[in-house]
N, C-alpha and C positions, 0 to 999 in steps of 0.2 A: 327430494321427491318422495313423496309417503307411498306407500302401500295401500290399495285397495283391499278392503277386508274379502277374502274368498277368493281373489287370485289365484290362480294355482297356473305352476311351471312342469308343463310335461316335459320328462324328458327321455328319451326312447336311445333302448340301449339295445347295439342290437345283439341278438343270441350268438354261440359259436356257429351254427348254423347258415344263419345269413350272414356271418361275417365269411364266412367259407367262401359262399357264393360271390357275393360282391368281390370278392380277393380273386377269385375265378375268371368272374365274366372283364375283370379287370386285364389281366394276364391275357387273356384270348385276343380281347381288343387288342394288345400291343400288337400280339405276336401276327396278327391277320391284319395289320396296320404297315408293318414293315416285311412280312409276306407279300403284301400288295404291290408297294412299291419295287418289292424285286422282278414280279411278274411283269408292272408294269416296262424296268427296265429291260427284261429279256424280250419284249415284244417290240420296243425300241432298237434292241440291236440287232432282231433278226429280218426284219418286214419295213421300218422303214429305211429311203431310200438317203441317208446322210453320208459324210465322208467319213472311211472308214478307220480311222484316229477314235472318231468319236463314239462307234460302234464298239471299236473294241472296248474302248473306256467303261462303256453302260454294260457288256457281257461282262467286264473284271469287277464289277462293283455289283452288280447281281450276283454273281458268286461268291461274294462275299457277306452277301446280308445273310446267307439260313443260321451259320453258325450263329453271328450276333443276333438273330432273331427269336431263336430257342435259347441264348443265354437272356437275352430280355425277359423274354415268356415266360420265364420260368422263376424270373427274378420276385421276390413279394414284393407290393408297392406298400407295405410297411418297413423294410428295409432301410437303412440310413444309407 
């Protein structure tokens, strides 16, 4: 395939700046992603009415998301 004479290939690199942020707003997402889901389970365990196996299950597993939430959060998603 030939080349069109004048073509031209932008290509957008982005500054340390916006990489900052997008690296940022990346992180937050996670970390308010699986922040959610804990909330969600503690309102699960406290307010509705299921058998209480199951309740405790959802309290031991929301106490367990902050730690891996702020290890997530905190993690770069350029990291290998």
């Amino acid at each position: 395939m030939r080349r069109r004479r004048g073509e031209v290939h932008d290509i957008v690199t982005p500054t340390p700046a916006e990489r900052v942020r997008a690296d940022q707003r990346i992180r937050v997402r996670r970390y308010l992603v699986l922040m959610s889901v804990c909330l969600v389970l503690v309102l699960f365990a406290f307010t509705v009415p299921a058998p209480m196996p199951l309740r405790v299950v959802a309290a031991i597993v929301a106490a367990l998301i902050p730690p891996f939430a702020s290890i997530v959060g905190n993690r770069s998603p350029y990291d290998g």
